[in-house]
N, C-alpha and C positions, 0 to 999 in steps of 0.2 A: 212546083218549082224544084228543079235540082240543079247541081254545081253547072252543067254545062250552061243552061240557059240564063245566068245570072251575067253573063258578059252577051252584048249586042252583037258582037263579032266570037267567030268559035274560039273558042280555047286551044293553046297551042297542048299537047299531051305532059310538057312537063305543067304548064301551070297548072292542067286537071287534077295531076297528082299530088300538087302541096295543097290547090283547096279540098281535094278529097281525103287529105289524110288524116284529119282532125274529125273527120264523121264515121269511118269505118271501126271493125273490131267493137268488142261487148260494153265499151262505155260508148262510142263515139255514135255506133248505128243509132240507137234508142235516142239519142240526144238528137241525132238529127230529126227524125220521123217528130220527135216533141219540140221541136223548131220549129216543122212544117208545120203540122197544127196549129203552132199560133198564128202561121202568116195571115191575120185575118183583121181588116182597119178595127175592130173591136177593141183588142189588145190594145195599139196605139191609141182611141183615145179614152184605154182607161189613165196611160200613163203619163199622157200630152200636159196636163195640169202641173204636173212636179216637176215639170223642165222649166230652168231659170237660166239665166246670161249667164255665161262663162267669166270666169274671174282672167282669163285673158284672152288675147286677139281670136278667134274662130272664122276660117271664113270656108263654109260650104260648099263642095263641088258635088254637082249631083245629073249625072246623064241622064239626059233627055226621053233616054226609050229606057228606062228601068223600070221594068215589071215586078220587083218587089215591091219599091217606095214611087210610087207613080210621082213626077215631078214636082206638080201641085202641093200635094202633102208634104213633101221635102220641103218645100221652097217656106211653108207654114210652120213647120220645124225647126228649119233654120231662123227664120226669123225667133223662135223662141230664144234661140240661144246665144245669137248673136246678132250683132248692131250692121254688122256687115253681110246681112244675106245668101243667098245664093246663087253662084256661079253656075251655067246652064252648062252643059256638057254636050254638044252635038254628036249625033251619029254614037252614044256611049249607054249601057245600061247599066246596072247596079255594078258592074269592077272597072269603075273609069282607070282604075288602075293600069290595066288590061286592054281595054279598047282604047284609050289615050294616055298615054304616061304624060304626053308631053303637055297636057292640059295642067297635070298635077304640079310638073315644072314650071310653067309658067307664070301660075298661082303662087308659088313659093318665091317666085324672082321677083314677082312685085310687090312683096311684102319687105323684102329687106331694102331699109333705107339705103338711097346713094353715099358714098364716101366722100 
């Protein structure tokens, strides 16, 4: 797995550059490469146990084609943590951010009460 393939849709060259910039140079390379090694459902469930409900509102958005956290897993995740589930994400992979902002917005809009 690397930065490009973490979004369903390609990356535009500036967003490559802010999620690549936090991996590169003599702390950030080693720290990714010991990332990647963990991407392994192992890891997850040693630590699935010590996830408890969030002391406030959470509500999960999770694309549909993400090849990090495959949906399922997510969706069992989220339910740990929150009373409110998970929100599917079409056509989006691990940077819904990225392939849909406007999923992220609209999740946000109906969270805030009407006036």
């Amino acid at each position: 797995m690397d930065v490009p393939s973490t979004g369903h849709h390609p990356l535009s060259n500036e967003a490559l550059e802010i999620y690549s910039a936090p991996w590169t140079g003599p702390i950030g390379q080693p720290a990714f490469y010991r990332q990647i090694a963990q991407m392994n459902q192992k890891y997850t469930d040693e630590v699935q146990s010590l996830y408890g409900r969030m002391d406030c509102p959470v509500t999960v958005l999770l694309g549909e084609c993400d090849e990090c956290i495959p949906y399922d897993k997510g969706q069992q995740l989220a339910e740990l943590i929150s009373t409110n589930g998970c929100i599917p994400v079409p056509d989006a992979g691990h940077l819904v951010q990225e392939d849909h902002t406007e999923a992220i917005v609209s999740a946000v809009l109906k969270q805030i009460p009407p006036r």
